[in-house]
PDB file of N, CA, C and O in Angstrom:
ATOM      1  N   UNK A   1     327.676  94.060 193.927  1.00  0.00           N
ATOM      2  CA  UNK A   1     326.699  93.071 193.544  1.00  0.00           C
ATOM      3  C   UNK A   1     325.357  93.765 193.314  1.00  0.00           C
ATOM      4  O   UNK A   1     325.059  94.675 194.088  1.00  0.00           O
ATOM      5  N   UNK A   2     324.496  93.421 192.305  1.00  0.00           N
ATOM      6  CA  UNK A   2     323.645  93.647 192.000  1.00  0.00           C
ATOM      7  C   UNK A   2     322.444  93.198 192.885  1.00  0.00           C
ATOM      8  O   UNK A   2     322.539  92.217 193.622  1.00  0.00           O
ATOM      9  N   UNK A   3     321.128  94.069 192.772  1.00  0.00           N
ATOM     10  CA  UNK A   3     319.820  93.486 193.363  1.00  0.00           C
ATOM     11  C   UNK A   3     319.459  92.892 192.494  1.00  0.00           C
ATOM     12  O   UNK A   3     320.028  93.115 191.426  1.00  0.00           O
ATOM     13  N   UNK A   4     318.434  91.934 192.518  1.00  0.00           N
ATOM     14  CA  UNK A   4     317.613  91.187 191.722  1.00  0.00           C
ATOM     15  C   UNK A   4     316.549  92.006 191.974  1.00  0.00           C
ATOM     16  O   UNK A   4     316.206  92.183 193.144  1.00  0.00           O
ATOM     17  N   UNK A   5     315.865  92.628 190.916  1.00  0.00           N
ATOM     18  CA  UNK A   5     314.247  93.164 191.305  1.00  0.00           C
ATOM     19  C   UNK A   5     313.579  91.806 190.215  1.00  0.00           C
ATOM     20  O   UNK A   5     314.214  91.129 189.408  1.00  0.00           O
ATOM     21  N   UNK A   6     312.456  91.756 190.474  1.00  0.00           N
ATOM     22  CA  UNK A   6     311.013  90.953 189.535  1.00  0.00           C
ATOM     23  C   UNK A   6     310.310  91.936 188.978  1.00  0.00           C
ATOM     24  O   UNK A   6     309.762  92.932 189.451  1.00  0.00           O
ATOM     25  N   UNK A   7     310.374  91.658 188.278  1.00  0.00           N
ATOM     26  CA  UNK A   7     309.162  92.460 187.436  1.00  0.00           C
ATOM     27  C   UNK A   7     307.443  92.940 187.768  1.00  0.00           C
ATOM     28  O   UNK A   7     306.659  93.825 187.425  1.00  0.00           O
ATOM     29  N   UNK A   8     307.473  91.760 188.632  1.00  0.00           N
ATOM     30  CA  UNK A   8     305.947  92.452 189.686  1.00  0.00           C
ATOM     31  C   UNK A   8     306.189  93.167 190.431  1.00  0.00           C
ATOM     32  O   UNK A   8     305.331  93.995 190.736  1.00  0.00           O
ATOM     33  N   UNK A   9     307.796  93.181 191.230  1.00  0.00           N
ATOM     34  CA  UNK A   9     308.064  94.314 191.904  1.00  0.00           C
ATOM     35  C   UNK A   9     307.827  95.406 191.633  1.00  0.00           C
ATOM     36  O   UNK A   9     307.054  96.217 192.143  1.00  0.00           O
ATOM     37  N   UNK A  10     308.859  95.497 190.355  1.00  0.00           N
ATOM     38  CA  UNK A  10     309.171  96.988 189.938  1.00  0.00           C
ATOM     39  C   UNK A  10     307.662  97.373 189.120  1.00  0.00           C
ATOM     40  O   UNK A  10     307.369  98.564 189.016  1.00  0.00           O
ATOM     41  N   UNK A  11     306.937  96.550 188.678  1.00  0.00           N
ATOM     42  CA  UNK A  11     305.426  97.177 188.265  1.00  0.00           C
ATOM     43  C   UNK A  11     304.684  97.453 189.102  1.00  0.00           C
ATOM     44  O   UNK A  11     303.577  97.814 188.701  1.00  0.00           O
ATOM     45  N   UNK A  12     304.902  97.423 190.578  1.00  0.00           N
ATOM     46  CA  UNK A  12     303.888  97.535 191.384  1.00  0.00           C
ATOM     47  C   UNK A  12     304.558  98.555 192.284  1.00  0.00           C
ATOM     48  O   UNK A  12     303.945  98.860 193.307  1.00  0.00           O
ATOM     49  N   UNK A  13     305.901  99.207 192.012  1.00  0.00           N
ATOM     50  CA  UNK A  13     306.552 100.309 192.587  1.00  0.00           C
ATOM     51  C   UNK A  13     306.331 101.148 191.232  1.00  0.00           C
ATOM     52  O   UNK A  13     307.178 102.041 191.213  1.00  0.00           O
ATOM     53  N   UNK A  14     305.783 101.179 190.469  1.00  0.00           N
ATOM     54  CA  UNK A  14     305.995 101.939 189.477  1.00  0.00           C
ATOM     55  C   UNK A  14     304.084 102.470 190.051  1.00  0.00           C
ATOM     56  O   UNK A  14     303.547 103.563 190.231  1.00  0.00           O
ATOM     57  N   UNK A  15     303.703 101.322 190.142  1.00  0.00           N
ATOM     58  CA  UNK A  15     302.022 101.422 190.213  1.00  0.00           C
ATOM     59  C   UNK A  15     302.050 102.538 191.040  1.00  0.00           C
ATOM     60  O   UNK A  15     301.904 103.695 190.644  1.00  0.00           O
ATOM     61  N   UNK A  16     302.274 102.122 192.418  1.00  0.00           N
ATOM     62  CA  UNK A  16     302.085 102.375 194.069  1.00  0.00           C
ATOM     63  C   UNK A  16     302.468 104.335 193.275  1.00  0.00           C
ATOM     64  O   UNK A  16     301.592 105.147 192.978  1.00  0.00           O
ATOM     65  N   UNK A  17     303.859 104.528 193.157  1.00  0.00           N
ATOM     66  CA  UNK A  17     304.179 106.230 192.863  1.00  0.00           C
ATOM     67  C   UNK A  17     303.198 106.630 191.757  1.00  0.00           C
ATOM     68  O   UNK A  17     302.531 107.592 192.136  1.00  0.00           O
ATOM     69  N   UNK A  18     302.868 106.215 190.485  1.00  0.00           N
ATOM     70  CA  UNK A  18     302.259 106.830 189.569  1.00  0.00           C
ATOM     71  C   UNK A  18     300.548 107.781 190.454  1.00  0.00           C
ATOM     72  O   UNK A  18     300.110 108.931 190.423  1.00  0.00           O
ATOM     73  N   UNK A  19     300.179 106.685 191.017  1.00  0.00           N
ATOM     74  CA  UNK A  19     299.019 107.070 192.312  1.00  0.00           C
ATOM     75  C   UNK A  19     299.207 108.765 192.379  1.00  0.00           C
ATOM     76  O   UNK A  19     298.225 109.496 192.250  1.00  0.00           O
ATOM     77  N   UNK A  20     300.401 109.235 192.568  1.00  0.00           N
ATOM     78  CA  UNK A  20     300.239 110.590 193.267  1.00  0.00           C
ATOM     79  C   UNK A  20     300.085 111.405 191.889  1.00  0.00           C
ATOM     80  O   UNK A  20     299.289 112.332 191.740  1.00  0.00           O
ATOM     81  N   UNK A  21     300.821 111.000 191.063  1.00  0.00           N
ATOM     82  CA  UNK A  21     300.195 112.208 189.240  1.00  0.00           C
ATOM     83  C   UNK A  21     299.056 111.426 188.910  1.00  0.00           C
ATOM     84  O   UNK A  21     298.379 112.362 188.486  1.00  0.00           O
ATOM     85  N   UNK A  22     298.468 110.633 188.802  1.00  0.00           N
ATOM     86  CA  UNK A  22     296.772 110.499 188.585  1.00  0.00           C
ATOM     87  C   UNK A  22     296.170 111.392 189.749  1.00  0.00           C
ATOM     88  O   UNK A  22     295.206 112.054 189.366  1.00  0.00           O
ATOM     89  N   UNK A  23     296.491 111.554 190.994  1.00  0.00           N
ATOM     90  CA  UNK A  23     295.478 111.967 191.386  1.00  0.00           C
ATOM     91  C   UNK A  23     295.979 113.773 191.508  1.00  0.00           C
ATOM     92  O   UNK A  23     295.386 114.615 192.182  1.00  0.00           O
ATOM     93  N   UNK A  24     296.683 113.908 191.020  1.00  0.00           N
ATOM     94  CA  UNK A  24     297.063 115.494 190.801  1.00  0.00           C
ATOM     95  C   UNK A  24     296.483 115.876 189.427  1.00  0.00           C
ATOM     96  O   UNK A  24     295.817 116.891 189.220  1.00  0.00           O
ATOM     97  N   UNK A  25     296.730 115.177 188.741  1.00  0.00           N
ATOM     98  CA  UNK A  25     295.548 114.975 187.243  1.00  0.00           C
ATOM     99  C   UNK A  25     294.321 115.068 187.855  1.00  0.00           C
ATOM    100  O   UNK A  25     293.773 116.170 187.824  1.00  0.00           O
ATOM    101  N   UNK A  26     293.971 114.489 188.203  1.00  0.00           N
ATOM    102  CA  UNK A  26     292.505 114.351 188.572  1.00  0.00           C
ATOM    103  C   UNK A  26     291.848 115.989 189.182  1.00  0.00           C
ATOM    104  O   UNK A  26     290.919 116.629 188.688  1.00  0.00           O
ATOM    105  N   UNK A  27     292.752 116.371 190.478  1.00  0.00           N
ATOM    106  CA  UNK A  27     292.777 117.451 191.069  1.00  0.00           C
ATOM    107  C   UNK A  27     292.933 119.175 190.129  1.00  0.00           C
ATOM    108  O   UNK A  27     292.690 120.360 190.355  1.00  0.00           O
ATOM    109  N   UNK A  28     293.306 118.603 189.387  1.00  0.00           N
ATOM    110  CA  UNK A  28     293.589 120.027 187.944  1.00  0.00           C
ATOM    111  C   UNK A  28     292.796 120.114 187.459  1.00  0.00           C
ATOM    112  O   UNK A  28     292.400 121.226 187.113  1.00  0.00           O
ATOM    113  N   UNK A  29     292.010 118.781 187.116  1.00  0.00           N
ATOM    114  CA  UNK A  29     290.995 118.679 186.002  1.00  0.00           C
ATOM    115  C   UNK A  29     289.726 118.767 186.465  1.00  0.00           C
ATOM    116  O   UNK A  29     288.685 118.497 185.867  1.00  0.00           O
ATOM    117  N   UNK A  30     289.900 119.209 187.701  1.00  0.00           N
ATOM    118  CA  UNK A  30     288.538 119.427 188.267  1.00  0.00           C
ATOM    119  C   UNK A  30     288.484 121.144 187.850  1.00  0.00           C
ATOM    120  O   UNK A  30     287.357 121.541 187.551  1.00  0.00           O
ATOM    121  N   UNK A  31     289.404 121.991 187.816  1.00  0.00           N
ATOM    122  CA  UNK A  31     289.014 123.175 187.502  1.00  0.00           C
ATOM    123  C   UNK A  31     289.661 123.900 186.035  1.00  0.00           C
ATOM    124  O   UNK A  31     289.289 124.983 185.584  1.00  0.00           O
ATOM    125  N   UNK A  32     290.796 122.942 185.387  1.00  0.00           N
ATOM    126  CA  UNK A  32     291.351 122.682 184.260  1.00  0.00           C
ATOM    127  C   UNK A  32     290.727 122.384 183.121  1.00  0.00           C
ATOM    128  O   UNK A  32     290.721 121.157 183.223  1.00  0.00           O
ATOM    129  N   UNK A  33     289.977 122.713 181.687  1.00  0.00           N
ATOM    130  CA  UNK A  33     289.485 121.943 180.947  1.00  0.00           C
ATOM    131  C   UNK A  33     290.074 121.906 179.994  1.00  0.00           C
ATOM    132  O   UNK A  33     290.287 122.983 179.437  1.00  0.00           O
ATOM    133  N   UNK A  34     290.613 120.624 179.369  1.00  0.00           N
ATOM    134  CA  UNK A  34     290.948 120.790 177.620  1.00  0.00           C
ATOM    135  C   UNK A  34     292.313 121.216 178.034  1.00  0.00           C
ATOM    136  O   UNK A  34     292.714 121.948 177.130  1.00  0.00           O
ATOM    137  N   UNK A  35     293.081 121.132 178.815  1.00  0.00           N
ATOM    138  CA  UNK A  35     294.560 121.886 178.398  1.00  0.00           C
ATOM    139  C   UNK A  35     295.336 120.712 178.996  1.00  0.00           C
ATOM    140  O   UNK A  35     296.410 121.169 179.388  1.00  0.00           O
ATOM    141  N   UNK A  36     295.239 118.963 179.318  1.00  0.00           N
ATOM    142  CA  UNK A  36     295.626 117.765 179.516  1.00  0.00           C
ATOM    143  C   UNK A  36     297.243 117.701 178.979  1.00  0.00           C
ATOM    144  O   UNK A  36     298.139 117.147 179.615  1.00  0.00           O
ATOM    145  N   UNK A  37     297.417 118.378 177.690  1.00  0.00           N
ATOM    146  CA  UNK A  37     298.732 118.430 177.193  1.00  0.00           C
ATOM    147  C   UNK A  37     300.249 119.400 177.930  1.00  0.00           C
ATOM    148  O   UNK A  37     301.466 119.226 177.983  1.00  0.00           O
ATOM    149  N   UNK A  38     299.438 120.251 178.312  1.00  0.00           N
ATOM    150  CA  UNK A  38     299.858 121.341 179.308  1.00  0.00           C
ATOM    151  C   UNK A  38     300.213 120.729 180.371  1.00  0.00           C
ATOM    152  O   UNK A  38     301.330 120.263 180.598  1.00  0.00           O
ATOM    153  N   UNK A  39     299.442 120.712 180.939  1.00  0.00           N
ATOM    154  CA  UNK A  39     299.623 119.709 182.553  1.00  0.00           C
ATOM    155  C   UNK A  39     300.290 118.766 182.576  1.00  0.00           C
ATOM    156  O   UNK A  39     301.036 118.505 183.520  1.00  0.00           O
ATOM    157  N   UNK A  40     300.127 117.860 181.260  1.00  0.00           N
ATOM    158  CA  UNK A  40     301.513 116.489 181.381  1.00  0.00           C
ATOM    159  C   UNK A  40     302.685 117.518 181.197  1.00  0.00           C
ATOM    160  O   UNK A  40     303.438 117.218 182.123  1.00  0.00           O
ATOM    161  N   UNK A  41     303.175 118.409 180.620  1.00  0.00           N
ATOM    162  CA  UNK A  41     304.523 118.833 180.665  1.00  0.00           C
ATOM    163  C   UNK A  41     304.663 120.033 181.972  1.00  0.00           C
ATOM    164  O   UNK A  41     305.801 120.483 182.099  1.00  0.00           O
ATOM    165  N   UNK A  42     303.602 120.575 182.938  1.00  0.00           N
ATOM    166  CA  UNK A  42     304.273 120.635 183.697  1.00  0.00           C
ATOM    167  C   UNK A  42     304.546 119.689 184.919  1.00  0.00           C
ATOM    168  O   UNK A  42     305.554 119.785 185.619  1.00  0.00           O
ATOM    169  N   UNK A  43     303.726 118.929 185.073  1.00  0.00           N
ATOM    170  CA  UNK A  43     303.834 117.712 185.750  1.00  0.00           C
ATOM    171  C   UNK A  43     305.439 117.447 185.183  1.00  0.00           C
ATOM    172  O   UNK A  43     306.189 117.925 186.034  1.00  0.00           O
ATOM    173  N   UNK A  44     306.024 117.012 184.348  1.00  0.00           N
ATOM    174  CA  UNK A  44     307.488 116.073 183.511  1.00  0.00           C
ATOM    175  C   UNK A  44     308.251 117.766 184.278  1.00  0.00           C
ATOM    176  O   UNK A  44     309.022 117.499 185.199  1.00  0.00           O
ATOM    177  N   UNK A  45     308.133 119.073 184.043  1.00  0.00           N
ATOM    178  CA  UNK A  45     308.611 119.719 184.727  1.00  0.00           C
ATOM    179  C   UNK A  45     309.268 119.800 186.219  1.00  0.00           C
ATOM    180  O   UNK A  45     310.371 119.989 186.732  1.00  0.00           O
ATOM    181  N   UNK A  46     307.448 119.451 186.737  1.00  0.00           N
ATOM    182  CA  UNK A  46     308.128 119.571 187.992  1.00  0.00           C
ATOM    183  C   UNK A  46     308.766 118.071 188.665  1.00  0.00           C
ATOM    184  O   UNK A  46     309.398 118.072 189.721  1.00  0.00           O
ATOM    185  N   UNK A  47     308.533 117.021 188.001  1.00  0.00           N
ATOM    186  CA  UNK A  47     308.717 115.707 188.546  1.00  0.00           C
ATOM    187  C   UNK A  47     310.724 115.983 188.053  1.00  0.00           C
ATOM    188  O   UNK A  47     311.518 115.484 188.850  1.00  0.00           O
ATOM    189  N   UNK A  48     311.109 116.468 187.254  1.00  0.00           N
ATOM    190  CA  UNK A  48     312.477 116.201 186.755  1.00  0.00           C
ATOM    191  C   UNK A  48     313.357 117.688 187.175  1.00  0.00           C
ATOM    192  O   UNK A  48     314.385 118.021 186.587  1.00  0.00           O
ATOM    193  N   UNK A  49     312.933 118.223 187.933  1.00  0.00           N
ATOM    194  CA  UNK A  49     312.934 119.963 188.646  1.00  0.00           C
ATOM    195  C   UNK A  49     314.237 120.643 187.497  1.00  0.00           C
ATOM    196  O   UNK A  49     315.418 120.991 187.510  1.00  0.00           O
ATOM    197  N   UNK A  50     312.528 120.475 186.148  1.00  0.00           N
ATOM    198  CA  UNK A  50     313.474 121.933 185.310  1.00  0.00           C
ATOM    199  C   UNK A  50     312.586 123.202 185.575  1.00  0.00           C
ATOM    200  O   UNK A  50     311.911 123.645 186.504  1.00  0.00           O
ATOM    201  N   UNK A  51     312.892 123.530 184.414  1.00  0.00           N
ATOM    202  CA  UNK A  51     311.459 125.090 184.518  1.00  0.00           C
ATOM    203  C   UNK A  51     311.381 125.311 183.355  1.00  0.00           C
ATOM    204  O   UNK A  51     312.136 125.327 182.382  1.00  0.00           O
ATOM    205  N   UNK A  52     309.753 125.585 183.701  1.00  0.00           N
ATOM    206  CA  UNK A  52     309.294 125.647 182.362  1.00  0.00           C
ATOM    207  C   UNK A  52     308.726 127.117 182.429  1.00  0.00           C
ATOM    208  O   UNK A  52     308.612 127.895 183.376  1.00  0.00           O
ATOM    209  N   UNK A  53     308.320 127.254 180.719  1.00  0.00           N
ATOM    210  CA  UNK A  53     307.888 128.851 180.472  1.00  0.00           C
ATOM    211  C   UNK A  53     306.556 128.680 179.693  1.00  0.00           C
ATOM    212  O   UNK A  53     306.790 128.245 178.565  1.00  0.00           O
ATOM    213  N   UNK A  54     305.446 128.848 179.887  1.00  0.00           N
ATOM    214  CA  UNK A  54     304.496 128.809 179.204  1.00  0.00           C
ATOM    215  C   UNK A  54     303.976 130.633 178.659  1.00  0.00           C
ATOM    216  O   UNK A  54     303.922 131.641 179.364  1.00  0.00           O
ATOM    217  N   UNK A  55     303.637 130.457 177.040  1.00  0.00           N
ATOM    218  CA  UNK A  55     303.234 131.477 176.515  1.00  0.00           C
ATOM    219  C   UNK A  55     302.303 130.832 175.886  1.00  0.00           C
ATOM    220  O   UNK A  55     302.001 129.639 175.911  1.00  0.00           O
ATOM    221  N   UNK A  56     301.734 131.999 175.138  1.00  0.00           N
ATOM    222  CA  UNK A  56     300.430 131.626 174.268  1.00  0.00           C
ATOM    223  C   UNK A  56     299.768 132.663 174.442  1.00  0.00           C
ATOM    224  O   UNK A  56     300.279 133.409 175.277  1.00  0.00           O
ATOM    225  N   UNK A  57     298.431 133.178 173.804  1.00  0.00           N
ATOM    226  CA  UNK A  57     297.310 133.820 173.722  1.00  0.00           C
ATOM    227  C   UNK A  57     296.655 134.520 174.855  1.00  0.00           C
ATOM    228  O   UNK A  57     297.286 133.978 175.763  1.00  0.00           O
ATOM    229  N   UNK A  58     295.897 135.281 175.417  1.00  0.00           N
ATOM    230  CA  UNK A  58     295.676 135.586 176.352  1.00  0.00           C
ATOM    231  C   UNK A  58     294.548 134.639 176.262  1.00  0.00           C
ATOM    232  O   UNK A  58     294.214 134.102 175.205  1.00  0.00           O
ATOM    233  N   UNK A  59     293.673 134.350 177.991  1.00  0.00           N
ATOM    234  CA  UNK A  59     292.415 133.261 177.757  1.00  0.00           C
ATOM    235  C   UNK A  59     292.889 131.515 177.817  1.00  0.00           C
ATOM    236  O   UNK A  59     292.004 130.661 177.871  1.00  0.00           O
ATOM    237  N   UNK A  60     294.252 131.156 177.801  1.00  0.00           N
ATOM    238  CA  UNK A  60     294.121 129.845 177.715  1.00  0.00           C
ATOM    239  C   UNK A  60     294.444 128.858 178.823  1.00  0.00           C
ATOM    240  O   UNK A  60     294.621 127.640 178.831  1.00  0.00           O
ATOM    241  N   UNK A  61     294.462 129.930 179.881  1.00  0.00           N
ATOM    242  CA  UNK A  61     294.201 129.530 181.439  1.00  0.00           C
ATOM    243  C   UNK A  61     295.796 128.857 182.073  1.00  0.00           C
ATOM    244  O   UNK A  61     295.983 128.039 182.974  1.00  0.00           O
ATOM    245  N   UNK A  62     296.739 129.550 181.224  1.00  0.00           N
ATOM    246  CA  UNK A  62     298.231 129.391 181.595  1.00  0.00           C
ATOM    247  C   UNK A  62     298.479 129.585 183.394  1.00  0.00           C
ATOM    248  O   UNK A  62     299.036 128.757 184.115  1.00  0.00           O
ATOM    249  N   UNK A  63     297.870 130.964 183.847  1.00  0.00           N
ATOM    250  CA  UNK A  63     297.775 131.034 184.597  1.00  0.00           C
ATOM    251  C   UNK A  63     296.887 130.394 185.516  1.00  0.00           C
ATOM    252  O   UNK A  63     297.407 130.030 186.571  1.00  0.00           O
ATOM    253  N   UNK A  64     295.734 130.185 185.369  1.00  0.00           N
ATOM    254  CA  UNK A  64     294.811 129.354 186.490  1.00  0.00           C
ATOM    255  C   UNK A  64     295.449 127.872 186.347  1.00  0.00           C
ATOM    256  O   UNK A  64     295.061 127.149 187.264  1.00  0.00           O
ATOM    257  N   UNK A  65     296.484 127.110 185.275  1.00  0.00           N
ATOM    258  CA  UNK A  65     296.072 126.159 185.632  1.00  0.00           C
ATOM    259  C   UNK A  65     298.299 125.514 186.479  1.00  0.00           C
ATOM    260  O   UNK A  65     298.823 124.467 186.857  1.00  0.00           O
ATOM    261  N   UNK A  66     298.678 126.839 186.337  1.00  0.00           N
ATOM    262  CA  UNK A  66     300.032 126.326 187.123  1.00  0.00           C
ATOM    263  C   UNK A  66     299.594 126.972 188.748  1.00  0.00           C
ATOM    264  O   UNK A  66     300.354 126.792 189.699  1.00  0.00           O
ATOM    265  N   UNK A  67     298.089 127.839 188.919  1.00  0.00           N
ATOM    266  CA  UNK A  67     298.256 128.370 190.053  1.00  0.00           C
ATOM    267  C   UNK A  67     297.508 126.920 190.759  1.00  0.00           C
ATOM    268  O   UNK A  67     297.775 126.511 191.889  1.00  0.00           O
ATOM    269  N   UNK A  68     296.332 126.148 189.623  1.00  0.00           N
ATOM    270  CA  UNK A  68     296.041 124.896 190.127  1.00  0.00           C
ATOM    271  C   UNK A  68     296.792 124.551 191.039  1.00  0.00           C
ATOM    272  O   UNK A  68     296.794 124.738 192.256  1.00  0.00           O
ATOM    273  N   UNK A  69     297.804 123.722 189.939  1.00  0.00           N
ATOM    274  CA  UNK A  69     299.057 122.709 189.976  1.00  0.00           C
ATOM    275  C   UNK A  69     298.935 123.294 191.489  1.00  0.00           C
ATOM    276  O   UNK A  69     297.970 123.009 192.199  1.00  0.00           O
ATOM    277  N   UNK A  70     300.104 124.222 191.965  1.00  0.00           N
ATOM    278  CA  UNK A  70     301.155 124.934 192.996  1.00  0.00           C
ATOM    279  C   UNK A  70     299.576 124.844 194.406  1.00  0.00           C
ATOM    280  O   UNK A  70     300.004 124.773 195.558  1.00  0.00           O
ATOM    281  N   UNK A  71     298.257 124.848 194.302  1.00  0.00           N
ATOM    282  CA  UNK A  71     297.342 124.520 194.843  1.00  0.00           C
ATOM    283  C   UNK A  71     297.039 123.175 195.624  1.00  0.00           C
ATOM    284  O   UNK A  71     296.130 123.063 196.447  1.00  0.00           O
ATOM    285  N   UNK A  72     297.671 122.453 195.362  1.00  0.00           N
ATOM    286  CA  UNK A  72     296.772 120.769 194.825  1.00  0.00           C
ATOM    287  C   UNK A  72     298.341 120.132 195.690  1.00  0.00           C
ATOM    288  O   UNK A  72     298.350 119.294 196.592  1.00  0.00           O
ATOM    289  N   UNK A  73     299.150 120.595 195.284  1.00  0.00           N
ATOM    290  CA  UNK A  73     300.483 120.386 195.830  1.00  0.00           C
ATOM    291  C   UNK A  73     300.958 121.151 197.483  1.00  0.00           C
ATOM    292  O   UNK A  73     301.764 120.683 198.287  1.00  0.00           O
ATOM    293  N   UNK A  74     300.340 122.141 197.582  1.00  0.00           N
ATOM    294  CA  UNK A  74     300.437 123.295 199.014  1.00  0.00           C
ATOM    295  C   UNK A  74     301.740 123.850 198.469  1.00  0.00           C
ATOM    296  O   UNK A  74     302.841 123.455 198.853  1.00  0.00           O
ATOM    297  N   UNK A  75     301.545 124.822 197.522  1.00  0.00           N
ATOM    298  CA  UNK A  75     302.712 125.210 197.161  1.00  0.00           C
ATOM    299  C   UNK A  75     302.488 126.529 197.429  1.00  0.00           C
ATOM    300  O   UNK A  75     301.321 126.824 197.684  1.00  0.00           O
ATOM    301  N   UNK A  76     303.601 127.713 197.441  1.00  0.00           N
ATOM    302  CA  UNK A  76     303.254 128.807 197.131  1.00  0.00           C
ATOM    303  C   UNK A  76     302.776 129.293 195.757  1.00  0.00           C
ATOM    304  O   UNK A  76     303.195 128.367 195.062  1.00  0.00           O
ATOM    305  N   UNK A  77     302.279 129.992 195.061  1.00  0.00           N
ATOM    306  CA  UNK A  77     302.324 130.334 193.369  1.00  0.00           C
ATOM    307  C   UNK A  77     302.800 132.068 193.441  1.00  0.00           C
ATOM    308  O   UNK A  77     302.247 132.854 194.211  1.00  0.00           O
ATOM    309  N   UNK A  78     303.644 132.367 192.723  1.00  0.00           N
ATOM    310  CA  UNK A  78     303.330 133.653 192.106  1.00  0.00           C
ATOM    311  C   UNK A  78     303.976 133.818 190.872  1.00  0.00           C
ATOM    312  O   UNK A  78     304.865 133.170 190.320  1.00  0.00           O
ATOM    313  N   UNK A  79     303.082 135.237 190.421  1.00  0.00           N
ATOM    314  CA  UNK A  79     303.191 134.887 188.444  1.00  0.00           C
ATOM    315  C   UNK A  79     304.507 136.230 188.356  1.00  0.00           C
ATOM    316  O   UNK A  79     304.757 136.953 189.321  1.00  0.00           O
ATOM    317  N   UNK A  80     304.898 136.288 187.616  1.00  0.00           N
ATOM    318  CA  UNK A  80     305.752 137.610 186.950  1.00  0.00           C
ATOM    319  C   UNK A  80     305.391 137.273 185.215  1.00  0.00           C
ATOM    320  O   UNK A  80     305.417 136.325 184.430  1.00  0.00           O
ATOM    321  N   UNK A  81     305.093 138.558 185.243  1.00  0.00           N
ATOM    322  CA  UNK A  81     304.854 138.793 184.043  1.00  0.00           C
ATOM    323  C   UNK A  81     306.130 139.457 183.140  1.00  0.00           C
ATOM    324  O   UNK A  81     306.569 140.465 183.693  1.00  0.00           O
ATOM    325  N   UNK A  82     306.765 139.143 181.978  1.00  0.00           N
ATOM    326  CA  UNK A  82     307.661 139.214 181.093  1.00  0.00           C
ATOM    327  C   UNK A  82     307.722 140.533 180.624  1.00  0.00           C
ATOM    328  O   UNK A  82     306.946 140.486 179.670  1.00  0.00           O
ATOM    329  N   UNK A  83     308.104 141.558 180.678  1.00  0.00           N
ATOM    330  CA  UNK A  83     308.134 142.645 179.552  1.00  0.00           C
ATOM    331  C   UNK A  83     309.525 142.731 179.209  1.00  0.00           C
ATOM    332  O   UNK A  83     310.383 142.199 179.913  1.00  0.00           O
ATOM    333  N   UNK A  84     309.890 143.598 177.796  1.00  0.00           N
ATOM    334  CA  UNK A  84     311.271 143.451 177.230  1.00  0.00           C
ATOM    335  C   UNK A  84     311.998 144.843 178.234  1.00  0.00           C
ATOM    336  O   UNK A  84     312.862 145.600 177.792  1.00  0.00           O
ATOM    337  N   UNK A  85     311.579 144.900 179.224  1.00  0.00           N
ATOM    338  CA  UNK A  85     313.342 145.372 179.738  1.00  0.00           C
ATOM    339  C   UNK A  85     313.074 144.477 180.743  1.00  0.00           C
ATOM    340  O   UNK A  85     314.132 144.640 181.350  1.00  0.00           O
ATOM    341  N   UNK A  86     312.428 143.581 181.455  1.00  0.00           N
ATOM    342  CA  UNK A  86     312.849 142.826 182.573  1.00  0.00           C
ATOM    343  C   UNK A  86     314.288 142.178 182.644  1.00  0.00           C
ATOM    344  O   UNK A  86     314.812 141.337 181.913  1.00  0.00           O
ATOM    345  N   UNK A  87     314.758 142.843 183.765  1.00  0.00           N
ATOM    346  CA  UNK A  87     316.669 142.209 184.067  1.00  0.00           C
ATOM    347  C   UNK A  87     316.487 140.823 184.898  1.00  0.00           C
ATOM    348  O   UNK A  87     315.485 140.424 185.491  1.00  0.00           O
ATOM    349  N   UNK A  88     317.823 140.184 184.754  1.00  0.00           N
ATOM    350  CA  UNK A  88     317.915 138.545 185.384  1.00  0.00           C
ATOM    351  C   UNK A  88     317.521 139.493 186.889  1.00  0.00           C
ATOM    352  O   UNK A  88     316.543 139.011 187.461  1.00  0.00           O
ATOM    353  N   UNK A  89     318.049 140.589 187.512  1.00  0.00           N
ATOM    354  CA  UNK A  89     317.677 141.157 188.880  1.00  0.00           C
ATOM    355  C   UNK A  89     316.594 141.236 189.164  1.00  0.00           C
ATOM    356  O   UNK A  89     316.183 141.410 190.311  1.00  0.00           O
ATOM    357  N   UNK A  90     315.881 141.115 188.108  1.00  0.00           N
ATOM    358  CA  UNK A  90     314.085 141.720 188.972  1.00  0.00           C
ATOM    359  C   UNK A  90     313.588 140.171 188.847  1.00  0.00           C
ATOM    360  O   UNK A  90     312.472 140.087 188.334  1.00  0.00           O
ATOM    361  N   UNK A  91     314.015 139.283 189.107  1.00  0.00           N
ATOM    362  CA  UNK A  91     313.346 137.460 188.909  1.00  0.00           C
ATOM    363  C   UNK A  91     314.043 137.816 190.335  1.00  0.00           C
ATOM    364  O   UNK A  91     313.223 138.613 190.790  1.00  0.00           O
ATOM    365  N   UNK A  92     315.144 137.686 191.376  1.00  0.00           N
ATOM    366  CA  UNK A  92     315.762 137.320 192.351  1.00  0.00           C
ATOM    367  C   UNK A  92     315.063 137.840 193.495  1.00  0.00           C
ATOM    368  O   UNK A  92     315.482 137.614 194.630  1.00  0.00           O
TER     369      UNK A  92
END
């Protein structure tokens, strides 16, 4: 048998959780500027536990802003940097 939810329910359980990514938004963007697009996909990253790979340019704060994130959360952070002989062994 099914639950019956209402629709004020489930909008106000949707409300009550959204609370914690506004205010992790909020918390990024205090030292984050201009990179809002970034942050929603690692936010959808880490909320759906894939992994993500960010590249780009040197300067566009890839790094300051997942060491944010892993900050704001009490996470650990550490970076590895990519070169073409890195083996699947040196990630483990």
């Amino acid at each position: 048998m099914q639950a019956q939810v209402s629709i004020e329910e489930l909008n106000a359980k949707i409300k009550q959780e959204s609370e914690f990514i506004d205010r992790l938004r909020t918390e990024i963007s205090k030292t984050v500027i201009g990179q809002q697009y970034v942050v929603n996909r690692l936010l959808i990253g880490l909320l759906t536990n894939g992994h993500i790979l960010l590249e780009g340019v040197p300067g566009l704060a890839k790094t300051l802003t997942v060491s944010t994130l892993a900050k704001a959360i009490s996470l650990k952070f550490q970076r590895m940097q990519f070169t073409p002989d890195l083996l699947p062994a040196d990630l483990v």
